[in-house]
C-alpha atoms as a printed R data frame, in Angstrom:
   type eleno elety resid chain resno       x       y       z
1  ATOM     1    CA   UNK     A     1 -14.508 -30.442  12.593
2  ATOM     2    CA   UNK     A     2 -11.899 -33.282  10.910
3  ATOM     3    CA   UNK     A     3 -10.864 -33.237   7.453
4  ATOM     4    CA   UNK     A     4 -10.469 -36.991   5.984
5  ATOM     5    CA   UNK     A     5  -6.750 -38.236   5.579
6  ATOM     6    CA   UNK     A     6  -6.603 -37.427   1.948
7  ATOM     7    CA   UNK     A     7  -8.456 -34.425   2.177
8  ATOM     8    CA   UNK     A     8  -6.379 -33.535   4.385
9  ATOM     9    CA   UNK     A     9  -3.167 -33.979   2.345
10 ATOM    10    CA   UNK     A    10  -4.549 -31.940  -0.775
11 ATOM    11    CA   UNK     A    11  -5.107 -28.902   1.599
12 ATOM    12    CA   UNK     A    12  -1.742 -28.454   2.760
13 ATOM    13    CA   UNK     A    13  -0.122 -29.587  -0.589
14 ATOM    14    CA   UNK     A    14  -2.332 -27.019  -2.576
15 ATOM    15    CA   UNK     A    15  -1.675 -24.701   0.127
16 ATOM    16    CA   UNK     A    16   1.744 -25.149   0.131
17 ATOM    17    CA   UNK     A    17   1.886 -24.765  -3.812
18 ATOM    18    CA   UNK     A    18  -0.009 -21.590  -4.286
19 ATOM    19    CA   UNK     A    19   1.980 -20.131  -1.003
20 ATOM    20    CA   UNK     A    20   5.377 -20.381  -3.116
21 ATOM    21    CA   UNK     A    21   3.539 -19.097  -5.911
22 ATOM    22    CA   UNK     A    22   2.632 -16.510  -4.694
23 ATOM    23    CA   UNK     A    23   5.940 -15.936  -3.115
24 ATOM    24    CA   UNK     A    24   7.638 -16.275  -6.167
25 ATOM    25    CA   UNK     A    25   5.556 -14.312  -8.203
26 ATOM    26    CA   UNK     A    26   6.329 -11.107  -5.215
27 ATOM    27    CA   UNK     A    27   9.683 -12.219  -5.516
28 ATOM    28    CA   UNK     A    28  10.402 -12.146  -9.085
29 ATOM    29    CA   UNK     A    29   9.262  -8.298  -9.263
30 ATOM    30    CA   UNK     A    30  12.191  -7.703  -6.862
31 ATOM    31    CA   UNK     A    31  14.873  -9.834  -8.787
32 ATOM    32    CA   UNK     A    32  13.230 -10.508 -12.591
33 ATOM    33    CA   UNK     A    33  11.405  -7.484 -13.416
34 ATOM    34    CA   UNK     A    34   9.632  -7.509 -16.623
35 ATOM    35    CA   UNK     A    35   9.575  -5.202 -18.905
36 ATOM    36    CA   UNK     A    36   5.971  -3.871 -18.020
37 ATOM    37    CA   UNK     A    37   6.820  -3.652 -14.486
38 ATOM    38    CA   UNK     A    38   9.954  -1.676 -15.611
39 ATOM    39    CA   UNK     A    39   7.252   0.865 -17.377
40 ATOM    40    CA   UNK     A    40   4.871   0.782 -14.482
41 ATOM    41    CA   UNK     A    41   7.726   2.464 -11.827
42 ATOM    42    CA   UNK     A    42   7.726   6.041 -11.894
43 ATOM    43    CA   UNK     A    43   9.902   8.581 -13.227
44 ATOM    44    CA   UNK     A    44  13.000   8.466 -10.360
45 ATOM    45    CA   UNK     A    45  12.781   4.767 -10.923
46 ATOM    46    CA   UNK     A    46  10.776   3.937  -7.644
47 ATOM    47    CA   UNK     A    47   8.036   1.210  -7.585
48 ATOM    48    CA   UNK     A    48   4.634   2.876  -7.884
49 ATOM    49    CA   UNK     A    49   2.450   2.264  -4.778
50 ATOM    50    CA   UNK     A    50  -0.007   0.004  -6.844
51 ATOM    51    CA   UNK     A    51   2.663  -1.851  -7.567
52 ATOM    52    CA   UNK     A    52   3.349  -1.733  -3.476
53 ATOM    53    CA   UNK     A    53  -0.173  -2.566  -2.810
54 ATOM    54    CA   UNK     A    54  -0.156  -5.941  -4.992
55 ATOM    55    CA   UNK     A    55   3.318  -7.264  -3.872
56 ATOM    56    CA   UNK     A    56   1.883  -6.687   0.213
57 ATOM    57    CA   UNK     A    57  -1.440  -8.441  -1.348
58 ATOM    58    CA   UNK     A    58   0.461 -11.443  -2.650
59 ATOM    59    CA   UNK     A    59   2.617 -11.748   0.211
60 ATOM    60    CA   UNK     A    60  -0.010 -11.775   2.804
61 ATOM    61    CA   UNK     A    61  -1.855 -14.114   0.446
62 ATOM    62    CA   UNK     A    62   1.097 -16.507   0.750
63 ATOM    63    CA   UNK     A    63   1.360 -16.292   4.831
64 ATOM    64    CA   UNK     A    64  -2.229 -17.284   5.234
65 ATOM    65    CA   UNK     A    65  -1.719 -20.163   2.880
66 ATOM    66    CA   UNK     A    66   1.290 -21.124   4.366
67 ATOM    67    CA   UNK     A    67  -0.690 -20.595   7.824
68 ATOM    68    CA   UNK     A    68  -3.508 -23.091   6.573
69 ATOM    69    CA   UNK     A    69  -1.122 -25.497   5.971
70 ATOM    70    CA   UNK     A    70   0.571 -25.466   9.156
71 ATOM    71    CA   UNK     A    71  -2.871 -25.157  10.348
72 ATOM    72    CA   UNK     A    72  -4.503 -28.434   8.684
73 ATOM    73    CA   UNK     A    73  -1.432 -30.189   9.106
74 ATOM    74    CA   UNK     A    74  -1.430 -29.653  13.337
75 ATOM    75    CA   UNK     A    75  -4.727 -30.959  13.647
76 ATOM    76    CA   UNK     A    76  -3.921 -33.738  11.285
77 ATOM    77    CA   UNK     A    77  -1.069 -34.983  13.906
78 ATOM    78    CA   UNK     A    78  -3.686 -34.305  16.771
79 ATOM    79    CA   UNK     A    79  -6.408 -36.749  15.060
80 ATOM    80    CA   UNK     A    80  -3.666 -39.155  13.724
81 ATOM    81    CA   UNK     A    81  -2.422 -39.230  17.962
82 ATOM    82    CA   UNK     A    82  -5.775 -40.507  19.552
C-alpha cells in the first residue's frame, strides 16, 4: 500500500505535532502543574493513580505517533529509492 508524496508529508507532520503534544501535555503535569492537578493528588501529596493512568495513556499515545511517523516516513525513502 503507498501513500502519495503529499499525503505522505501530512502524516508524519501531523504525527509528529500531536506526538509533542502529547508529550508536552504529560510533561507539563510533571514540571507546570495546575492548580486542579494540585487538588486532584492525594492527601501525602502523591499523584493519584488516575492521574497515573492518563499521563501512561498520553505517553504511549505519543510513541505510536511518533512510531507512525518513523513508520510512513521509511517507506516514503523506500518508494522515493526505486
Amino acid at each position: 500500500m503507498t501513500v502519495g508524496a503529499r499525503a505522505a508529508r501530512w502524516i508524519i507532520v501531523g504525527s509528529v505535532v500531536v506526538g509533542l503534544a502529547l508529550t508536552v501535555y504529560a510533561t507539563s503535569y510533571w514540571l507546570f502543574p495546575t492548580s486542579f492537578q494540585l487538588q486532584e493528588r492525594l492527601p501525602d501529596g502523591s499523584i493519584n493513580p488516575r492521574a497515573w493512568a492518563d499521563l501512561l495513556v498520553s505517553y504511549v499515545l505519543a510513541l505510536g505517533c511518533f512510531a507512525v511517523a518513523g513508520w510512513v516516513g521509511v517507506q516514503r525513502l523506500r518508494t522515493r529509492r526505486r
